[in-house]
C-alpha positions in Angstrom: 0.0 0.0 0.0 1.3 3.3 -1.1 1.6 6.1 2.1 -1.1 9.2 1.5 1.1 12.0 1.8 1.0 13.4 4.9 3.5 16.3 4.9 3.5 19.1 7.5 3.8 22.4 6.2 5.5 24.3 9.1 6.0 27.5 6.3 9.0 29.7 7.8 8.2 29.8 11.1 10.6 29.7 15.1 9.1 28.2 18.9 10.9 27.7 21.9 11.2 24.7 24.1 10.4 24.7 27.6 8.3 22.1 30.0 5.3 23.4 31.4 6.6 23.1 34.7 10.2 25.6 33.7 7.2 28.1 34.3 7.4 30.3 37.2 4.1 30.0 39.4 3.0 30.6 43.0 3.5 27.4 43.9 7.4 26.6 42.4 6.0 24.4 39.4 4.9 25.9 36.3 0.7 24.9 35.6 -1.6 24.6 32.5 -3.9 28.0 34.1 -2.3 31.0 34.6 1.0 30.6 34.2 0.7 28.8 30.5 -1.5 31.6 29.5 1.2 34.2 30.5 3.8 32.4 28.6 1.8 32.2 25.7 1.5 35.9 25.6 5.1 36.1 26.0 5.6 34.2 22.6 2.5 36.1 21.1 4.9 39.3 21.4 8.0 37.3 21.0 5.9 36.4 17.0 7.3 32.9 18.1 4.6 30.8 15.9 5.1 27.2 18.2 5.3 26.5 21.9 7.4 22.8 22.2 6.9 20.9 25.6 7.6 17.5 27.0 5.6 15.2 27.9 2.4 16.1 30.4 2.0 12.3 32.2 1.6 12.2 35.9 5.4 11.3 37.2 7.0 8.6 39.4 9.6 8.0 41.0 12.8 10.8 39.6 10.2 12.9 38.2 10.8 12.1 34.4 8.5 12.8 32.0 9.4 10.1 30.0 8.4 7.5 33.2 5.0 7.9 33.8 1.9 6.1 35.6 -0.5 6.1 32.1 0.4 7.3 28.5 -3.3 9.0 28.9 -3.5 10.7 32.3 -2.4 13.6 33.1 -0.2 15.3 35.7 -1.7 16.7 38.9 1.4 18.8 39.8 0.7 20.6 36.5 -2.7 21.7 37.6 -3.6 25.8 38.3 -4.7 26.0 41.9 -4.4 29.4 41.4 -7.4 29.0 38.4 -9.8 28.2 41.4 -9.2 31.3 43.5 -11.3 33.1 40.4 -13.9 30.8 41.5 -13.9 31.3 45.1 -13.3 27.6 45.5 -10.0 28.9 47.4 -8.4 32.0 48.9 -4.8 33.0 47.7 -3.6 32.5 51.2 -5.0 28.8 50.7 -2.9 28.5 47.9 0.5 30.2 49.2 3.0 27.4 50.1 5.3 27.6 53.3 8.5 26.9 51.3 10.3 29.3 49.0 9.1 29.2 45.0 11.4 31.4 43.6 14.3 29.6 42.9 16.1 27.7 39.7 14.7 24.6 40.4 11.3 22.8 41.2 11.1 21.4 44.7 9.6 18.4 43.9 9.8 16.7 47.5 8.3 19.8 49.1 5.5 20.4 46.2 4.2 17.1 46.4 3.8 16.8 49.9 1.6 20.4 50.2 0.0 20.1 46.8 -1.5 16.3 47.1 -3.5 17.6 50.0 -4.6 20.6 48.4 -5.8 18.5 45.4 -8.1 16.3 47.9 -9.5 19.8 49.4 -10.0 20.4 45.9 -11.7 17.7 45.6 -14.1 17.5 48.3 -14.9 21.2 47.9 -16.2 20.4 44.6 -18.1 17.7 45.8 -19.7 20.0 48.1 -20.7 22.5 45.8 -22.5 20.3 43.5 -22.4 22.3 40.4 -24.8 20.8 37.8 -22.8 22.2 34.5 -19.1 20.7 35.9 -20.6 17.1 37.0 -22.3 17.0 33.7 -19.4 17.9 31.5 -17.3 15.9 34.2 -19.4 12.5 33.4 -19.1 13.6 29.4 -15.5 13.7 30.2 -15.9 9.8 32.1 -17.7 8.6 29.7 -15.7 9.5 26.6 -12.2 8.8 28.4 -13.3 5.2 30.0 -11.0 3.4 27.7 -8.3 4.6 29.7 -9.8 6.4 32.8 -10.9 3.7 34.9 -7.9 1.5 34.9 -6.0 4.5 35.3 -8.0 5.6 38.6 -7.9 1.4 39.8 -4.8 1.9 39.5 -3.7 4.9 41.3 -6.1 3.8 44.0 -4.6 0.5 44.8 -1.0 2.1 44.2 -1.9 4.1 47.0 -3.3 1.5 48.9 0.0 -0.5 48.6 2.5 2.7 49.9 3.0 3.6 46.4 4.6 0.0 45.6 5.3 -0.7 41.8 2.2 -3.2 40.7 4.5 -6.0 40.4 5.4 -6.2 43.9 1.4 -6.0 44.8 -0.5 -8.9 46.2 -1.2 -12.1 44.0 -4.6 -11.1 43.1 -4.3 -7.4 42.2 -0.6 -8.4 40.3 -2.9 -10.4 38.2 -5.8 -8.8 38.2 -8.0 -11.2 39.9 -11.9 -10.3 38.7 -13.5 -10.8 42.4 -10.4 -9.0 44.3 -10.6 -6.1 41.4 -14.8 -5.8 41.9 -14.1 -5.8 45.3 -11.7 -2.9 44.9 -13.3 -0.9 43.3 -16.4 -1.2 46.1 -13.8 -0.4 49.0 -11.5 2.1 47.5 -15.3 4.2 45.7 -13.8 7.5 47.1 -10.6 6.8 46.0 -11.0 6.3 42.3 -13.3 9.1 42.0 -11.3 11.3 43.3 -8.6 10.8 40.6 -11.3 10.8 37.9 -12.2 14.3 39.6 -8.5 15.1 39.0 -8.2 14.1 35.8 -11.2 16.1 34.7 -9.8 19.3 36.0 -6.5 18.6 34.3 -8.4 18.1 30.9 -10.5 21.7 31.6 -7.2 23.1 32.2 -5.5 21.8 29.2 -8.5 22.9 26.9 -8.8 26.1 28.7 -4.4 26.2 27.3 -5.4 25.4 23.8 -8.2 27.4 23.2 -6.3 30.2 23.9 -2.8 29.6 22.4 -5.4 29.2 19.3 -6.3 32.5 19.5 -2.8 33.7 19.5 -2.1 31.8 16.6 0.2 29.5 18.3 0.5 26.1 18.1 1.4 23.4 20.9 3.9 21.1 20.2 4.2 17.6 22.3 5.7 14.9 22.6 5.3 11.3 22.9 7.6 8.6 23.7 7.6 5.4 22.2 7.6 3.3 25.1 5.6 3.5 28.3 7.0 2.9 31.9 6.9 -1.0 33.3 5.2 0.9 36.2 2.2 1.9 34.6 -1.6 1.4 34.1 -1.0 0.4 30.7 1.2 -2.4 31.2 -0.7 -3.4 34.5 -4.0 -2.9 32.6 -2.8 -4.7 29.3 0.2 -7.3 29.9 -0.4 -8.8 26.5 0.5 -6.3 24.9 4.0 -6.5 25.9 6.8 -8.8 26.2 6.8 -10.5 30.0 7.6 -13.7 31.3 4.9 -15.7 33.1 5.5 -13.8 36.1 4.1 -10.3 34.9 7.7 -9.1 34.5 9.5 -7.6 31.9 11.5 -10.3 29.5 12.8 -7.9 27.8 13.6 -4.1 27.8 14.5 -1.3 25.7 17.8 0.3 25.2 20.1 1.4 22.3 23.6 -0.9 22.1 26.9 0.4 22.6 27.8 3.5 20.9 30.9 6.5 20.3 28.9 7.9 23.6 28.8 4.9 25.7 31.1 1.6 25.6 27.7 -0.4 27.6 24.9 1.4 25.5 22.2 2.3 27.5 19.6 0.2 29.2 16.2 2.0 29.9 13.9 -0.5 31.5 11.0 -0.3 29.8 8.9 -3.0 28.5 8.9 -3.6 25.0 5.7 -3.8 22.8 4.2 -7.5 21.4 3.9 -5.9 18.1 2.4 -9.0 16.7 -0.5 -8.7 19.6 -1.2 -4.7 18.5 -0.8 -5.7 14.7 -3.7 -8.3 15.1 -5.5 -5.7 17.0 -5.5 -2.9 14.2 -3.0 -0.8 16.5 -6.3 0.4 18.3 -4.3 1.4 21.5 -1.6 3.5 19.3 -4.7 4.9 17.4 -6.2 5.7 20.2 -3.5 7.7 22.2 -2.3 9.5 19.6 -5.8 10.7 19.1 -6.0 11.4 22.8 -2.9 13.6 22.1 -4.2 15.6 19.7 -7.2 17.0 21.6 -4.3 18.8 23.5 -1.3 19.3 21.0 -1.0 20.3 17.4 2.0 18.4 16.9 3.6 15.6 17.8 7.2 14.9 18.2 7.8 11.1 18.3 10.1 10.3 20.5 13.0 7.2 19.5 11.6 7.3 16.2 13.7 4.8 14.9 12.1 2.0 17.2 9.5 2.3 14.2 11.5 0.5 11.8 13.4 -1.5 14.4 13.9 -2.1 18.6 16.9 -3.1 19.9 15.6 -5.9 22.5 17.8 -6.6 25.8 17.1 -9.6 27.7 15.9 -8.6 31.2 18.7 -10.5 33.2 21.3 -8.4 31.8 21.7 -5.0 33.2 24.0 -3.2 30.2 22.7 -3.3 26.9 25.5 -5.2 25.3 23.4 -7.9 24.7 20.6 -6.9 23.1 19.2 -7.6 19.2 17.6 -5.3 16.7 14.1 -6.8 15.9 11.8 -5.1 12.9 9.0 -3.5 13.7 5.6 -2.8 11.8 6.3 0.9 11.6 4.9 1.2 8.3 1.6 -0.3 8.9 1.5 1.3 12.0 1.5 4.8 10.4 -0.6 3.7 7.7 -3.4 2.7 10.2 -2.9 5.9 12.2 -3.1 7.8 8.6 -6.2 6.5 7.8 -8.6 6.7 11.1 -7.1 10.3 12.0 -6.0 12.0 8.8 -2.4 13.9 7.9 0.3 12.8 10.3 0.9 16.0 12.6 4.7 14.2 13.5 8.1 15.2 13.9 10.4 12.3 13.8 13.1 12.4 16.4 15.5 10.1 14.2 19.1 11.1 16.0 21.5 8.3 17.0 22.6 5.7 13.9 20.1 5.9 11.8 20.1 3.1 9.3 18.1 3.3 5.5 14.7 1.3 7.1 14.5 4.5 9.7 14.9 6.9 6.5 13.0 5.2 4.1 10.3 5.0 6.7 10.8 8.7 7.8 10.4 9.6 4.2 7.5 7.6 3.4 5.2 9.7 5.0 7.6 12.9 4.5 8.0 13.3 8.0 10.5 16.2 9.1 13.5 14.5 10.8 15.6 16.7 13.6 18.5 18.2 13.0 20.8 19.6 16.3 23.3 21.8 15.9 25.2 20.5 18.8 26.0 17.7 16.5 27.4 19.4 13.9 30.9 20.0 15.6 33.4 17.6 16.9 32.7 13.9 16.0 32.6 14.4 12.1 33.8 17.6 10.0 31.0 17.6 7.9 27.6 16.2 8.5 23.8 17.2 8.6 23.4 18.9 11.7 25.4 22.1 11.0 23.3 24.9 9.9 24.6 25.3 6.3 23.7 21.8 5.4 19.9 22.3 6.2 16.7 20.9 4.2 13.7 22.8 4.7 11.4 19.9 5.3 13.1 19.2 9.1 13.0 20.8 12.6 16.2 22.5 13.6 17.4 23.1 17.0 20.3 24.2 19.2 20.1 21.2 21.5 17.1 19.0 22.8 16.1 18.5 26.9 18.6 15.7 26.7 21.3 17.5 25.5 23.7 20.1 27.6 22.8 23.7 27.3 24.9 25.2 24.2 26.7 27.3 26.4 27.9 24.5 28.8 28.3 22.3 25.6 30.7 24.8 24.2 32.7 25.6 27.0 33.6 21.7 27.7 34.9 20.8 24.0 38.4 21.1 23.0 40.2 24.1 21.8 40.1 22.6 18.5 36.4 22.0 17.9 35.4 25.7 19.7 37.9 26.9 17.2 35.5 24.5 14.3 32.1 26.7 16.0 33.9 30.0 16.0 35.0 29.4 12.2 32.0 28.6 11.5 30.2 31.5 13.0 32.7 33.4 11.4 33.1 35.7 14.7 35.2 36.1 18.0 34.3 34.3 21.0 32.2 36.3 22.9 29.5 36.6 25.6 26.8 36.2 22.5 28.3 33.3 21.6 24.9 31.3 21.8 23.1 34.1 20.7 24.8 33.7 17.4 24.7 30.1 17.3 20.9 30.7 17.6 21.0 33.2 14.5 23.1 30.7 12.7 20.2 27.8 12.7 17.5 30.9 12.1 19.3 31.9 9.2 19.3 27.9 7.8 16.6 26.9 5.5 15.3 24.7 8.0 11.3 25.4 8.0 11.0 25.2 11.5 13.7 26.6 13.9 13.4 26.0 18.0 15.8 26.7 20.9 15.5 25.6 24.3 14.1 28.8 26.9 17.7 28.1 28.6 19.6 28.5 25.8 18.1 31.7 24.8 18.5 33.0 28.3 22.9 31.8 27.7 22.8 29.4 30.5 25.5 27.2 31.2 25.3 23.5 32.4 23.6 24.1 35.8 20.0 24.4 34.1 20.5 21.7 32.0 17.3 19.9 31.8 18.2 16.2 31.8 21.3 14.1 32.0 20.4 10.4 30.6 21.3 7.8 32.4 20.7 9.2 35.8 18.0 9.4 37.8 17.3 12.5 40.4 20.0 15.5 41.1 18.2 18.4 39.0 17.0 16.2 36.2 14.2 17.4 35.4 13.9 20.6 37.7 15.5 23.5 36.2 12.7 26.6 35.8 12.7 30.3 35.7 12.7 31.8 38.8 10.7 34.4 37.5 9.4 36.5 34.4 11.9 38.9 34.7 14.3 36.7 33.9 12.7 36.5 30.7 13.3 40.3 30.1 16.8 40.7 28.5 16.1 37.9 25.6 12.8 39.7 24.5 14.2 42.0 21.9 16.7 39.4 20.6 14.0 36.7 19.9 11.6 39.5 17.8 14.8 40.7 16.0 16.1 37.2 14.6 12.3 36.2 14.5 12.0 39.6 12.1 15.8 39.2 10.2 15.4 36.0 9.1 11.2 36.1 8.3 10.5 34.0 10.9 7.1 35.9 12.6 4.2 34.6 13.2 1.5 36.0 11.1 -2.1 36.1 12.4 
């Protein structure tokens, strides 16, 4: 079968990356109310046309967006508390936490433990109230969402019951799902579930309220999903046959990527990976269905470890490097076909970095998906390659670095004399305290349709606000944010000049 064409047409147009919860708000975690709304105004005067973001799932254990409890729910720690003081369903002193919010990096220790118990007031004051309008769009919301919503809720109820445990280390019966022990559940723990479906409701208003108005800014939301979900999750727990475990509920084997230039072990990530057969058989209903969940919230989609569409690299579970591991085919091309035809055009960026091989391209290319380019990667390892500006298509998405990668100022200053001599070259300038500024006009400048920098790179911040290091787990993965909007301040002239220079601006 012959792939529709499902180009995206990006035109000539610049966004910024930056997670929801980089945002500064009154409670030290940036939200999908107020403080999305202000940033969106920010790049409606910045004529930045896109708004990237990382994933919105609720987090575990580390706080990675990229490990989360349900590909579908959403994450409470995201949600406006300050959005309900318009409604008089709190006070701002209700809402004012005891520890200190302005700061480079989410507390995520101290947020959690105020914020969960605001959430259950939450809850229980809307019980109270009883408004007719929000328990009948609330049971709209149920009933639409039940696919995913009430295994997500059993879930969260009996993780809670079990001191947060990770489902395979529950009791027999709930490990396996026993039907009497799970209708007996969902008696016991009534209050429970309903209180995360109340949750998950408000997120969803929230996240509606977000795209309704970045719509009428004329800017678009870009997200992303990852290819594989968390062992720990309601989807595995919910659906073991669609992955790859043993007879005891556990993993049998786990993604990774093999040995590489970057690490002699490769890297090991844990997650289950998928019985593609099972999903094939199945009409990839599940993938269908989440990434037409995601679209309700995001314009685009930026699919994460694209490559494990052509192929997944398998590592048995016993071993814990990624030495041992096998490439395996995957459907990828049926898979996009099916989502093609039951949702339209594929709204995707492909994140094909790493070694891709021709089945990732010729897969890519099928559906004329724009591939990534980073400048980061154009310096160093190889004198000449795709990721330096000059080399640019126009059908790919351009940045300085990703949240994976160091800032591009703390990138710079730890490579040798001889490739910051390559960059300087290249930029044809001195070094300077611009530097990143001009490495920034350099990809603008590209013919690259789509141009994005991370928030922290515009800002010229070194290592220290470096969103994620892989391959570790807590320290300030994850945590870096603006302390506050003033910070924002300097870079604001910049952004609308380059946006301007290089006809980049967003036109309603």
């Amino acid at each position: 079968m012959k792939p529709k064409d499902s180009r995206m047409n990006f035109n000539r147009n610049s966004g910024i990356l930056c997670h929801v919860s980089s945002l500064p708000a009154t409670d030290g975690i940036g939200n999908l109310g107020e403080a999305s709304r202000h940033w969106i105004d920010i790049l409606d005067e910045l004529k930045c046309r896109y708004w990237q973001m990382l994933p919105l799932g609720p987090t575990g254990f580390g706080d990675s967006p990229y490990q989360v409890f349900s590909a579908f729910a959403g994450n409470p720690m995201l949600i406006s508390l300050h959005d309900f003081v318009e409604s008089g369903i709190f006070t701002k002193k209700e809402i004012t936490p005891p520890y200190v919010v302005e700061t480079d990096l989410v507390q995520f220790f101290e947020l959690n433990k105020w914020k969960e118990p605001k959430l259950r007031d939450l809850f229980q004051r809307l019980k109270k109230k009883n408004d007719k309008t929000f328990l009948s769009q609330k049971a709209a919301f149920s009933n639409e969402n039940a696919f995913w919503l009430d295994e997500y809720c059993l879930f969260m109820a009996l993780k809670n019951r079990f001191n947060g445990h990770p489902w395979h280390m529950w009791p027999h019966e709930y490990r396996f799902r026993a039907a009497d022990a799970l209708a007996q559940t969902k008696i016991e723990l009534a209050d429970e579930i309903e209180y995360h479906e109340y949750i998950q409701f408000i997120f969803h208003q929230q996240c509606l309220r977000t795209c309704q108005y970045a719509k009428e800014k004329n800017i678009e939301l870009i997200g992303d999903i990852p290819l594989y979900v968390a062992f720990d999750s309601a989807d595995v727990w919910s659906a073991p046959d669609h992955f790859q475990l043993n007879q005891d509920n556990i993993p049998a084997f786990v993604a990774g990527v093999p040995p590489d230039y970057f690490s002699a072990t490769g890297q090991r990530w844990g997650n289950p990976v998928y019985r593609w057969d099972i999903l094939a058989d199945q009409d990839f209903n599940w993938w269908v269905k989440r990434v037409s969940h995601a679209l309700k919230y995001m314009d685009v989609i930026r699919l994460d470890h694209f490559r494990g569409l052509a192929a997944y690299y398998a590592i048995p579970s016993i071993y814990h490097t990624a030495e041992n591991g096998q490439w395996i085919p995957a459907p990828g091309m049926q898979l996009l076909q099916t989502i093609n035809d039951n949702l339209g055009n594929l709204p995707f960026i492909a994140e094909d970095l790493g070694v891709i091989t021709p089945d990732v391209i010729e897969l890519r290319d099928a559906y004329h998906l724009p591939g990534m380019r980073i400048f980061q990667f154009g310096f160093g390892v190889m004198e000449e390659n795709i990721h330096k500006p000059s080399t640019y298509i126009e059908n790919c998405v351009a940045y300085t670095g990703t949240h994976d990668n160091e800032t591009t100022l703390g990138w710079y200053k730890l490579q040798s004399e001889e490739v910051k001599q390559q960059v300087l070259s290249y930029l044809d300038i001195e070094e300077s305290a611009d530097l990143v500024h001009q490495c920034i006009r350099s990809l603008w400048s590209s013919e690259a349709s789509l141009t994005i920098s991370p928030l922290q790179d515009f800002l010229q911040l070194d290592n220290t606000a470096r969103m994620n290091l892989p391959g570790t787990v807590g320290g300030t993965n994850w945590r870096w944010k603006l302390r506050n909007w003033q910070q924002i301040d300097p870079i604001l002239g910049f952004v609308k000049e380059i946006n301007k220079e290089f006809q980049r601006e967003n036109i309603k």
